[in-house]
MDTraj code that builds the backbone (N, CA, C; nanometers):
import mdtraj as md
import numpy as np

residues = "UNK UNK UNK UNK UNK UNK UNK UNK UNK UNK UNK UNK UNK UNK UNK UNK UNK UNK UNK UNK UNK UNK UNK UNK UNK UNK UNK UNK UNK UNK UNK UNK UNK UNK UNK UNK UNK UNK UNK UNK UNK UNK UNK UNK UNK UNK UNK UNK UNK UNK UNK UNK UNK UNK UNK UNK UNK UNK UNK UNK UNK UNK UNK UNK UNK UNK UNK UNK UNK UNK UNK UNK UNK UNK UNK UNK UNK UNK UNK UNK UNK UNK UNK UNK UNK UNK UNK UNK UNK UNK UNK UNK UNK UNK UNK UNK UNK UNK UNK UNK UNK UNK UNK UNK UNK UNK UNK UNK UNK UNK UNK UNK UNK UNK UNK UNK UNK UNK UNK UNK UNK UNK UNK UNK UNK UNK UNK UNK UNK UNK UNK UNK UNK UNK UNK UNK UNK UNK UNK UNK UNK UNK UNK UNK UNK UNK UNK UNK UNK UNK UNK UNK UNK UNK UNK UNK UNK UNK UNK UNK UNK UNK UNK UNK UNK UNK UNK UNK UNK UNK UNK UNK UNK UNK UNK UNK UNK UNK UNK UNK UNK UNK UNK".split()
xyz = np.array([
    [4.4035, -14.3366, -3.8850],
    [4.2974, -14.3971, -3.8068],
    [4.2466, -14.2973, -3.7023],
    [4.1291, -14.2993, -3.6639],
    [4.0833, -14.1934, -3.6016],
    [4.0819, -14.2601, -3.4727],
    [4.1029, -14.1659, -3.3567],
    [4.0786, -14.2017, -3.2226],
    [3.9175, -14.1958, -3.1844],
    [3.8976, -14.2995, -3.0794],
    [3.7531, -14.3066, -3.0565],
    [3.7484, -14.2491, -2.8943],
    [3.6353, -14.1659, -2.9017],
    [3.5826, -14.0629, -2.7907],
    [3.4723, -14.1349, -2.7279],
    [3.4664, -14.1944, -2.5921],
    [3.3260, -14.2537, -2.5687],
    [3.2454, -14.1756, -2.4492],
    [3.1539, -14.0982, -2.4848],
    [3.1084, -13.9565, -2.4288],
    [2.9838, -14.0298, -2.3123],
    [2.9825, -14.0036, -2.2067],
    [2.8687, -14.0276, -2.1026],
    [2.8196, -13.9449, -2.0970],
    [2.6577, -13.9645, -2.0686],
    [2.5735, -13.8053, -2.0353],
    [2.5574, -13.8088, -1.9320],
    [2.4812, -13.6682, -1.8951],
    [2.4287, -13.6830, -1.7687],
    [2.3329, -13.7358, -1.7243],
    [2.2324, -13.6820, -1.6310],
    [2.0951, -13.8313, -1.5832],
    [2.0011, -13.7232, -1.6962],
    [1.8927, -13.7298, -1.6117],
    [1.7867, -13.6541, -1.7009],
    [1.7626, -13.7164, -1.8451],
    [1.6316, -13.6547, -1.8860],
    [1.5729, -13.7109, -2.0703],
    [1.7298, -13.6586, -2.1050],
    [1.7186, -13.7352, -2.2214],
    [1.8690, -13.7323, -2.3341],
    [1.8102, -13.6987, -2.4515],
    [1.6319, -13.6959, -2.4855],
    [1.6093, -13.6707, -2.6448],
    [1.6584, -13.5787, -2.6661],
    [1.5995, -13.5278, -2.8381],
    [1.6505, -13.4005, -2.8723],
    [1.6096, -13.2664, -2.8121],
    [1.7570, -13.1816, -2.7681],
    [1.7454, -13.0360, -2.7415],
    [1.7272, -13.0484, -2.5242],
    [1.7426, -13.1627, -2.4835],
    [1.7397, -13.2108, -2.3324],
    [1.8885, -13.2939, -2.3137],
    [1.9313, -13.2676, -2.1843],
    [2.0399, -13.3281, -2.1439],
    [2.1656, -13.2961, -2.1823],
    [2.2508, -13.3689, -2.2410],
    [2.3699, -13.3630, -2.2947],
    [2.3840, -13.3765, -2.4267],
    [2.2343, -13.3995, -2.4849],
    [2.2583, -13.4479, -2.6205],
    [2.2460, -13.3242, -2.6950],
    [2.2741, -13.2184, -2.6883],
    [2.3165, -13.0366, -2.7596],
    [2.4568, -13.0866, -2.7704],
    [2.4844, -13.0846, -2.6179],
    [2.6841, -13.1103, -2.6144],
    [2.7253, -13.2284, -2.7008],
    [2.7021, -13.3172, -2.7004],
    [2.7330, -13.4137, -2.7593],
    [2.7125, -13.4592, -2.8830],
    [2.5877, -13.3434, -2.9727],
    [2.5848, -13.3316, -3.0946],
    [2.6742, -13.2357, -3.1228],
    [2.6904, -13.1799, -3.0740],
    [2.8366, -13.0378, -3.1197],
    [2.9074, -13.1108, -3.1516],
    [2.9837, -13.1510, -2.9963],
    [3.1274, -13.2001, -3.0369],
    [3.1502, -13.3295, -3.1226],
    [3.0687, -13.3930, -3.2099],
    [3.0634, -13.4870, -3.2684],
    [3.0823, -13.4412, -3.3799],
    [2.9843, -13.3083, -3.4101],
    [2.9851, -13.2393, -3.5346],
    [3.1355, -13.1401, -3.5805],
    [3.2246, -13.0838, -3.4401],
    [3.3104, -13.0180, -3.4569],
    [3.4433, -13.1265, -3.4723],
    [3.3832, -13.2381, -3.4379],
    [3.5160, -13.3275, -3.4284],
    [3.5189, -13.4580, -3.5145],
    [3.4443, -13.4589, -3.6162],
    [3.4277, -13.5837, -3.6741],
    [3.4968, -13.6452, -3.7698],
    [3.5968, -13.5694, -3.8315],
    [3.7183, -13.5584, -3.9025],
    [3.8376, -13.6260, -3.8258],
    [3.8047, -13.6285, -3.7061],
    [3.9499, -13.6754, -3.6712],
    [3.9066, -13.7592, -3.5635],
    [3.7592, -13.7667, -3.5014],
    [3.7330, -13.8797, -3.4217],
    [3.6563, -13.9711, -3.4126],
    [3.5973, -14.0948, -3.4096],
    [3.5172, -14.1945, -3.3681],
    [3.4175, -14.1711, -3.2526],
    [3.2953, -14.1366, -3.2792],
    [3.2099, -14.0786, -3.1179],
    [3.1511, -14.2433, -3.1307],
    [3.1332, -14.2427, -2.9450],
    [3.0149, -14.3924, -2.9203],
    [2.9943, -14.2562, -2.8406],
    [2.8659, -14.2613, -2.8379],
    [2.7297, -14.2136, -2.7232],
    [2.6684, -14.3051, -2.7011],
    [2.6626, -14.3540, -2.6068],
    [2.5429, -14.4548, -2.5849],
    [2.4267, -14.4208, -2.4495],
    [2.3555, -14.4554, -2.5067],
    [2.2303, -14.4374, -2.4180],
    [2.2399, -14.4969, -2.2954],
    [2.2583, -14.4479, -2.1584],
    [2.2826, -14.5106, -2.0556],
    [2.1140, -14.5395, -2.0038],
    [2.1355, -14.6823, -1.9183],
    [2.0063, -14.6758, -1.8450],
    [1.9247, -14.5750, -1.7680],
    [1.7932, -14.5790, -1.8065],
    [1.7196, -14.5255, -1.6775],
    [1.7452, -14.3572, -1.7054],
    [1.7725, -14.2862, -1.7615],
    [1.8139, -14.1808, -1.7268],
    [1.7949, -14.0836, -1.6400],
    [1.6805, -14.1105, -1.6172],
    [1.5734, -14.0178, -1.5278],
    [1.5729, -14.0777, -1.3685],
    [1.6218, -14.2292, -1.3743],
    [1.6111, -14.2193, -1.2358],
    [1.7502, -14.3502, -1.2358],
    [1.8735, -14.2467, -1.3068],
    [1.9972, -14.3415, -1.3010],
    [2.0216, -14.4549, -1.1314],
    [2.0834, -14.5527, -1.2039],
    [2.1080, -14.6375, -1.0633],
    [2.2647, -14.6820, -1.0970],
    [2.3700, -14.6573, -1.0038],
    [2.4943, -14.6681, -1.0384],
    [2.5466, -14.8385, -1.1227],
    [2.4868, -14.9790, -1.0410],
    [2.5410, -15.0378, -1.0947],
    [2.4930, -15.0683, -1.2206],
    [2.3653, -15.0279, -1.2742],
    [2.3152, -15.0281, -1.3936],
    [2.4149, -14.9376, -1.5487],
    [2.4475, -14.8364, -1.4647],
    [2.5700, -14.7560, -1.5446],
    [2.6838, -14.7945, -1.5592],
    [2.7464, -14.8690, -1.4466],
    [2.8292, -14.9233, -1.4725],
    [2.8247, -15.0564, -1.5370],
    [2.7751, -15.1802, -1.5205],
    [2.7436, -15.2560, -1.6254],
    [2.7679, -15.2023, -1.7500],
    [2.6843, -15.1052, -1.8096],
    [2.6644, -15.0264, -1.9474],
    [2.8062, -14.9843, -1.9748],
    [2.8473, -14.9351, -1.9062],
    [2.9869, -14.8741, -1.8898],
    [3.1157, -15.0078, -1.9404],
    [3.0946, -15.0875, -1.8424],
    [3.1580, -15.1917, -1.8481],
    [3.1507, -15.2719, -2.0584],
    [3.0012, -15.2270, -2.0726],
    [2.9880, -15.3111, -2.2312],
    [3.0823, -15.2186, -2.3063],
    [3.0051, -15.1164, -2.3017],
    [3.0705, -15.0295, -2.4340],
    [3.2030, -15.0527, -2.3910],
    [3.3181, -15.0174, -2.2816],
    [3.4692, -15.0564, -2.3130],
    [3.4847, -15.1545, -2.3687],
    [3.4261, -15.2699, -2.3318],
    [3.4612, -15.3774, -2.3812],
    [3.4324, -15.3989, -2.5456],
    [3.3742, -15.3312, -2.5903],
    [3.3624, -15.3291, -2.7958],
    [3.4817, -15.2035, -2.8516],
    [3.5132, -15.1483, -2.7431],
    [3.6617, -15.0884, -2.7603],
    [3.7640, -15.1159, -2.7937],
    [3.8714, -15.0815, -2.8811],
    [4.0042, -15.1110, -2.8496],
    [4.1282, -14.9996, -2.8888],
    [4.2333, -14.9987, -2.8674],
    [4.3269, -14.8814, -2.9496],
    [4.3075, -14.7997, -2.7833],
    [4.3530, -14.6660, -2.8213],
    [4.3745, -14.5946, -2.7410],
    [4.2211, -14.5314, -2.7174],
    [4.1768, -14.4609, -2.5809],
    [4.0188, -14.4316, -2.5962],
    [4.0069, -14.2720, -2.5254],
    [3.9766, -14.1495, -2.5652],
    [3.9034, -14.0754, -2.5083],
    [3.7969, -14.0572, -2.4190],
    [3.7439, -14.0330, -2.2906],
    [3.6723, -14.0583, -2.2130],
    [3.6396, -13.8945, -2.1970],
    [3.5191, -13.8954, -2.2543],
    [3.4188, -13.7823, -2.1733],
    [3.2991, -13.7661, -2.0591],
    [3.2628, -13.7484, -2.0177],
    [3.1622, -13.7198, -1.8790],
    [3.1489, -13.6276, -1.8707],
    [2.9644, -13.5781, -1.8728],
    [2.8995, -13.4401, -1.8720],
    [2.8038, -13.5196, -1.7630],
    [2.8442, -13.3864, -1.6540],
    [2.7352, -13.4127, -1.5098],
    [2.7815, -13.5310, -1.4343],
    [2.6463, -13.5979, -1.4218],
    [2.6679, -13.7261, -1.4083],
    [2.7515, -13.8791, -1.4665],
    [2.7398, -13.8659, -1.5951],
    [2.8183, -13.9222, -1.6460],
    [2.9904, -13.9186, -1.6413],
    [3.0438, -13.7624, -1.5693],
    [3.1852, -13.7787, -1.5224],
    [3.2085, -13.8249, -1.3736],
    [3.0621, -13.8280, -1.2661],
    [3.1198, -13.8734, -1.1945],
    [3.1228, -14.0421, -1.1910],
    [3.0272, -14.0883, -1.2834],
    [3.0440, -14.1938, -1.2970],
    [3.1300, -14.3177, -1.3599],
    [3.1979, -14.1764, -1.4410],
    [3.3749, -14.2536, -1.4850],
    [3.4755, -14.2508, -1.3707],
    [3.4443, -14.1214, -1.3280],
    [3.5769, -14.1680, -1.1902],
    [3.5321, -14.2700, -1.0835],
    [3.3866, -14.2836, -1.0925],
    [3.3752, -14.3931, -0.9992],
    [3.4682, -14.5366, -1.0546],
    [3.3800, -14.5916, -1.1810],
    [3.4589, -14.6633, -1.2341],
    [3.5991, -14.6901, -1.2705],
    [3.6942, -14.5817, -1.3028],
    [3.8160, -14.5694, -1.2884],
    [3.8424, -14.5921, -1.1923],
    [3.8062, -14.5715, -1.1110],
    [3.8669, -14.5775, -0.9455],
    [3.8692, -14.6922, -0.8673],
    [3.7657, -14.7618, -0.9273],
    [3.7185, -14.9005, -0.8635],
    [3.7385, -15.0059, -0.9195],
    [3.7304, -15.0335, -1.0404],
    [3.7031, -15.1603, -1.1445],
    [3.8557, -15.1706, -1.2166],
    [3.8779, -15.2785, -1.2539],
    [3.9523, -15.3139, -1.4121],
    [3.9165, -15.3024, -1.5208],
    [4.0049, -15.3034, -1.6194],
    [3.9809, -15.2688, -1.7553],
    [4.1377, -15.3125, -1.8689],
    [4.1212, -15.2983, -1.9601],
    [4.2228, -15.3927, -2.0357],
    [4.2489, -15.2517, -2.1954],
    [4.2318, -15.1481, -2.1095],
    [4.2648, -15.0060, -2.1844],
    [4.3013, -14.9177, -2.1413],
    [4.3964, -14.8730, -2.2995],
    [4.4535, -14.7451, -2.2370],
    [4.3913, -14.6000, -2.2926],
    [4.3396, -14.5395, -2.1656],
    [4.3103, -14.3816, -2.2044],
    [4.3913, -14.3148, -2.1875],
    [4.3863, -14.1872, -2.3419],
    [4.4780, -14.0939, -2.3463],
    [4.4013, -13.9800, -2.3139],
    [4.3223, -13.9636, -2.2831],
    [4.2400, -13.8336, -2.1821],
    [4.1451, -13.8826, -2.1399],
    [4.1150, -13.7899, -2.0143],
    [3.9601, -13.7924, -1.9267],
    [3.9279, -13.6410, -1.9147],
    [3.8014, -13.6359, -1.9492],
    [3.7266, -13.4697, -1.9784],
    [3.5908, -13.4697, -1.8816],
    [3.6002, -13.3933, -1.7896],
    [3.5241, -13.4022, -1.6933],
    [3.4355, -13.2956, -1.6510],
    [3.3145, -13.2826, -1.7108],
    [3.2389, -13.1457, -1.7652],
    [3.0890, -13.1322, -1.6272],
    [3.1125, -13.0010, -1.5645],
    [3.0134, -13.0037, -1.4457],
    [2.9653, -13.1174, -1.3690],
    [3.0592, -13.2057, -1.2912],
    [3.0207, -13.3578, -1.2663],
    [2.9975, -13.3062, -1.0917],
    [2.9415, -13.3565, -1.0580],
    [2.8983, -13.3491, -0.9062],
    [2.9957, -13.4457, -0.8301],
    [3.0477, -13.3774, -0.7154],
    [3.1670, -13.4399, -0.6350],
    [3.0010, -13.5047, -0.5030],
    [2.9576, -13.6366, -0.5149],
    [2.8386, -13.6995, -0.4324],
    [2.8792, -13.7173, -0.3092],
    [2.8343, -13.6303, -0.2079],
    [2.8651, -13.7010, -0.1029],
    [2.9304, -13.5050, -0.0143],
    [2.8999, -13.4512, -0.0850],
    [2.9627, -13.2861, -0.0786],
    [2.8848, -13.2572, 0.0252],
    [2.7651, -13.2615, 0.0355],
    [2.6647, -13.1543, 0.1463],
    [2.5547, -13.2626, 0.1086],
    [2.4259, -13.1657, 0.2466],
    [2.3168, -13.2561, 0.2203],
    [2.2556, -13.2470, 0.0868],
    [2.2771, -13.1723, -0.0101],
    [2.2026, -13.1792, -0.1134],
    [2.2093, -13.2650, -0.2322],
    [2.3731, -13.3577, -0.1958],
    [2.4569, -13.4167, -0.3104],
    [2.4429, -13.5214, -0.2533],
    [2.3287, -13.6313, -0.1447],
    [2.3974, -13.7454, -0.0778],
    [2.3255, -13.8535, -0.2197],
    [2.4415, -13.9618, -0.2206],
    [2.4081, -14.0704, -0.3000],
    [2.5006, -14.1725, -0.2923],
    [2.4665, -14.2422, -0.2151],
    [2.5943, -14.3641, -0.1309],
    [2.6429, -14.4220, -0.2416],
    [2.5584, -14.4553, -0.3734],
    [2.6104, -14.5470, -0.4377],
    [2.6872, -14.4744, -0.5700],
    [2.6947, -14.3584, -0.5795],
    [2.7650, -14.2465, -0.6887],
    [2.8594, -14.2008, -0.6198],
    [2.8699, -14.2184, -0.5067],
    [2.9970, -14.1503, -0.3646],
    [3.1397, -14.2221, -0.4236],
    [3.2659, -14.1296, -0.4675],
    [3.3812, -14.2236, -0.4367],
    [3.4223, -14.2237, -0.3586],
    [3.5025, -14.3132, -0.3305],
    [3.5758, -14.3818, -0.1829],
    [3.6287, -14.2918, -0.1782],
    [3.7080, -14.2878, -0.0351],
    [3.8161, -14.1863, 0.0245],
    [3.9458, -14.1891, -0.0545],
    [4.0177, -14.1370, -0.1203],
    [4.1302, -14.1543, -0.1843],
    [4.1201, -14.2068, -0.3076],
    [4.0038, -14.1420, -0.4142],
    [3.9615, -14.2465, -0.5050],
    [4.0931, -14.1943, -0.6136],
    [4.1145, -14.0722, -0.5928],
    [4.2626, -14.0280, -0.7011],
    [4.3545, -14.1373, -0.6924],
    [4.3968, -14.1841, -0.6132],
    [4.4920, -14.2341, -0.5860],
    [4.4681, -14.4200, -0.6559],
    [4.3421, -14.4370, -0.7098],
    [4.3118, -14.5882, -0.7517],
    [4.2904, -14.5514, -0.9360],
    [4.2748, -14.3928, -0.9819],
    [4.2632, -14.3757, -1.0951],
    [4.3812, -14.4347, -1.1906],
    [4.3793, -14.4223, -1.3253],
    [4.4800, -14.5264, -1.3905],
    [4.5561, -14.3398, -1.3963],
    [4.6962, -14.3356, -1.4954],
    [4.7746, -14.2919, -1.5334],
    [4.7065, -14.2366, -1.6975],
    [4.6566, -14.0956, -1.6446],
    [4.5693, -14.0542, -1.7881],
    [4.6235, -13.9117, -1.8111],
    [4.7318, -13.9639, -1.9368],
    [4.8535, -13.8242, -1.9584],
    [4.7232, -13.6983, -1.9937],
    [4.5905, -13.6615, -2.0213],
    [4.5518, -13.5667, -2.0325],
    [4.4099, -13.5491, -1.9466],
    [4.4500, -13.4845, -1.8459],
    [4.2949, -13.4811, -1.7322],
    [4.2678, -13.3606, -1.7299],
    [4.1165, -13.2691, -1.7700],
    [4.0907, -13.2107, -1.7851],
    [3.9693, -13.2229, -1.6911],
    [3.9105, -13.0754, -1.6014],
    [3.7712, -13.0146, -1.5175],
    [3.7816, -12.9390, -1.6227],
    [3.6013, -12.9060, -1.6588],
    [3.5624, -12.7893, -1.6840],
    [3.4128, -12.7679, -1.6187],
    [3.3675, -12.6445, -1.5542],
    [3.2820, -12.6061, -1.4840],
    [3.2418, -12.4515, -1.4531],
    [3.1214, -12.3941, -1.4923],
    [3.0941, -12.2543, -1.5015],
    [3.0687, -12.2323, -1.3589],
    [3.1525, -12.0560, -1.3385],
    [3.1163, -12.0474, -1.1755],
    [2.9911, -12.0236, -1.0885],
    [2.8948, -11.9991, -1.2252],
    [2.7848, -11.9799, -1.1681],
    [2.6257, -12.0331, -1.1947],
    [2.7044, -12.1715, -1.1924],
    [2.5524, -12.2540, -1.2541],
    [2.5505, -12.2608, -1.1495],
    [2.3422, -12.3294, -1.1565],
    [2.2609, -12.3733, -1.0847],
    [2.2535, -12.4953, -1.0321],
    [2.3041, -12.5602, -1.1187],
    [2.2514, -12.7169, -1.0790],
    [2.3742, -12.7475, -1.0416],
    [2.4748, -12.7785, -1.0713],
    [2.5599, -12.8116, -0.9820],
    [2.6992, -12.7122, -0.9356],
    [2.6503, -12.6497, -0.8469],
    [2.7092, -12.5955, -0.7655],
    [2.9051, -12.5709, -0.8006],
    [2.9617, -12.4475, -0.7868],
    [3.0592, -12.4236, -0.8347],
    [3.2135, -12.5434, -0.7150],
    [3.1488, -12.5107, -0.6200],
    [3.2138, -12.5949, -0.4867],
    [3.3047, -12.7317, -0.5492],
    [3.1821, -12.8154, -0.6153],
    [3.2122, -12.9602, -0.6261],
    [3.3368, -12.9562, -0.7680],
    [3.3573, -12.8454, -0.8168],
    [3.4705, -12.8507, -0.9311],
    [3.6085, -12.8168, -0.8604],
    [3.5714, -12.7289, -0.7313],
    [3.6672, -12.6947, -0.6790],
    [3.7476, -12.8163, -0.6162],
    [3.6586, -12.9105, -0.5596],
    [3.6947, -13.0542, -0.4446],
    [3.7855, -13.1076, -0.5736],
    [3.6835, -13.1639, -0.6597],
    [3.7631, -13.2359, -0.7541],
    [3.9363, -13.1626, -0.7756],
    [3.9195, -13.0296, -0.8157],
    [4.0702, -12.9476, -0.8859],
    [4.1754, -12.9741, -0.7500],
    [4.1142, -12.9870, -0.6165],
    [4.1971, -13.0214, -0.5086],
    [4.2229, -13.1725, -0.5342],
    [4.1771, -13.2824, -0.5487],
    [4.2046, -13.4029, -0.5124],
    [4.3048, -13.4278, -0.6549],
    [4.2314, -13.3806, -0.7754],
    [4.3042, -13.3847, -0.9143],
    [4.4343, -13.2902, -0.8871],
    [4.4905, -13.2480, -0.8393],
    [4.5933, -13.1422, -0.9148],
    [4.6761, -13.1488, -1.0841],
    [4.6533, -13.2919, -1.0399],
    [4.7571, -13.3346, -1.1935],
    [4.6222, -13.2723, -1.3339],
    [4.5155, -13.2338, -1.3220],
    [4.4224, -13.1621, -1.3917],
    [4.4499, -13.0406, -1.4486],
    [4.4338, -13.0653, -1.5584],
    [4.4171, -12.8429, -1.6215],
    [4.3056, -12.8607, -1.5495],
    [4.2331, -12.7388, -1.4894],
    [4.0958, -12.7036, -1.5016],
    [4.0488, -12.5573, -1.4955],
    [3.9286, -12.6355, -1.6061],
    [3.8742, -12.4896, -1.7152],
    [3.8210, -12.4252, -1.5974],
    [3.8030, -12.2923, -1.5644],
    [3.6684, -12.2226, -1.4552],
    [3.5864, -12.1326, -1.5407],
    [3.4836, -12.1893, -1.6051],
    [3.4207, -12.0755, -1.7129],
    [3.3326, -11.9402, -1.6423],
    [3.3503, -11.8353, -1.7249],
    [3.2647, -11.7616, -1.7033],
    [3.0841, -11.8190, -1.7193],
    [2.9788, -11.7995, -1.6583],
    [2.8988, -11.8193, -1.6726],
    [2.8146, -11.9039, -1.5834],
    [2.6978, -11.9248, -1.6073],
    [2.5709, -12.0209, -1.5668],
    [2.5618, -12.1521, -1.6126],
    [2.6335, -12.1979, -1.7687],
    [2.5807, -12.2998, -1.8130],
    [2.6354, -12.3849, -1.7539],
    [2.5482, -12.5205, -1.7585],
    [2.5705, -12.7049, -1.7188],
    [2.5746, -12.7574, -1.8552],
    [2.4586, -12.7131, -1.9286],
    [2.3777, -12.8116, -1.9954],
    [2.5145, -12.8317, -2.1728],
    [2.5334, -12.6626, -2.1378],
    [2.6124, -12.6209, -2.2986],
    [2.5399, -12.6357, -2.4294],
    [2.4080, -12.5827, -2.4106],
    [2.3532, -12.5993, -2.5290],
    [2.4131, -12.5417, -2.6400],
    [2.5053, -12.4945, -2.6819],
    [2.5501, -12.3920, -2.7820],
    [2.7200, -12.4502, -2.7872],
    [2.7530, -12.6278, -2.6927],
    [2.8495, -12.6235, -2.7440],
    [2.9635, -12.5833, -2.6282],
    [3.0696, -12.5875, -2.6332],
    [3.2009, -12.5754, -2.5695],
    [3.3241, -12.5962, -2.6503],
    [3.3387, -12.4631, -2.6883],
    [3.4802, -12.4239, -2.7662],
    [3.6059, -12.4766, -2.7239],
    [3.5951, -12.4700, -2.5608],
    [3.7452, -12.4292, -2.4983],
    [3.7920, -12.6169, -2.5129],
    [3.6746, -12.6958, -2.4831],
    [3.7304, -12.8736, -2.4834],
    [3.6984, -12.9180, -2.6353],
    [3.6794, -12.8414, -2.7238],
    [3.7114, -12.9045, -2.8237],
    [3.8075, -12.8510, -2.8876],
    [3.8852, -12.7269, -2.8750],
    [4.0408, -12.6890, -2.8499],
    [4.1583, -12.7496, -2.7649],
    [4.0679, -12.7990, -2.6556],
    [4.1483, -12.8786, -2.5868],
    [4.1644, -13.0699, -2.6589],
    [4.0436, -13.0729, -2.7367],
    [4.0580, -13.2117, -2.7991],
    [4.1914, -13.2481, -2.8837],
    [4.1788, -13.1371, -2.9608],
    [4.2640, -13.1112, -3.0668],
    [4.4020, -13.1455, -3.0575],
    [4.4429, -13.1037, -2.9316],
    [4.5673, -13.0963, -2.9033],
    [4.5728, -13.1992, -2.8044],
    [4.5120, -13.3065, -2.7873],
    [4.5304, -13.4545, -2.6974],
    [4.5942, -13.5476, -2.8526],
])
top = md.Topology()
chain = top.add_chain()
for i, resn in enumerate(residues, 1):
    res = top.add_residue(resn, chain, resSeq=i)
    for name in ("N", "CA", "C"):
        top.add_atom(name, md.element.get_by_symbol(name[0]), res)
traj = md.Trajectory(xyz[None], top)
């Protein structure tokens, strides 16, 4: 039986060759032999609103069951740890993969009260035997800083520090679908 991966994007268009949907056609394509992908189209993309994501968030677990993979690119990882951190749920994840996600609430450029986690939000996350950061040191859009906050509050985290500029990964990410493999 194959394990099921339920991948969040980031905000921004999601059509083809925009957003996360390069990354998320890769790893679907490199991993489809051995996993179950849900992508689902989150609301609004362009002008995300947290409890709207979470709702969405809230459906798709719930058509879940078995053990679940959790991915988040950008936005979409900080919006799993929000949810992890805050809400219930009636599942168990065997990884969380957390790909250039913005730590909200970092400087003036990151403010967003309602994407902000609480103070001590590590400490409300469930027990997820495989937690993985990955983040290039020298992208643009979100800033190398906010991978660093996270790798401090996470310690119990591998985290990737890639060479490079990319967010978006149009071409893909070798190193977490090596790292899939072996979850």
């Amino acid at each position: 039986m194959k394990k099921t991966v339920l991948f969040i994007h980031s905000a921004g268009p999601q059509d083809p060759e925009h957003g996360s949907s390069n990354l998320s056609a890769y790893l679907e394509n490199e991993l489809r032999d051995k996993y179950q992908f849900v992508i689902p189209k989150m609301p609004s993309p362009e002008n995300p609103k947290y409890v709207r994501w979470k709702d969405q968030l809230e459906k798709e677990l719930n058509m879940l069951n078995g053990e679940v993979i959790l991915i988040g690119h950008s936005l979409g990882g900080s919006v799993l740890l929000k949810y992890l951190s805050e809400e219930s749920y009636n599942l168990t994840f065997s990884g969380l993969f957390i790909i250039s996600s913005p730590y909200w609430g970092l400087d003036k450029d990151w403010q967003s009260k309602e994407f902000t986690l609480q103070n001590n939000f590590e400490q409300n996350l469930p027990a997820i035997p495989h937690l993985f950061l990955y983040h290039s040191r020298d992208e643009d859009i979100v800033p190398f800083k906010h991978h660093k906050i996270y790798a401090e509050k996470l310690p119990q985290a591998t985290s990737r520090e890639l060479e490079g500029r990319q967010h978006l990964f149009h071409n893909g990410l070798p190193i977490l679908v090596n790292d899939l493999k072996n979850v």
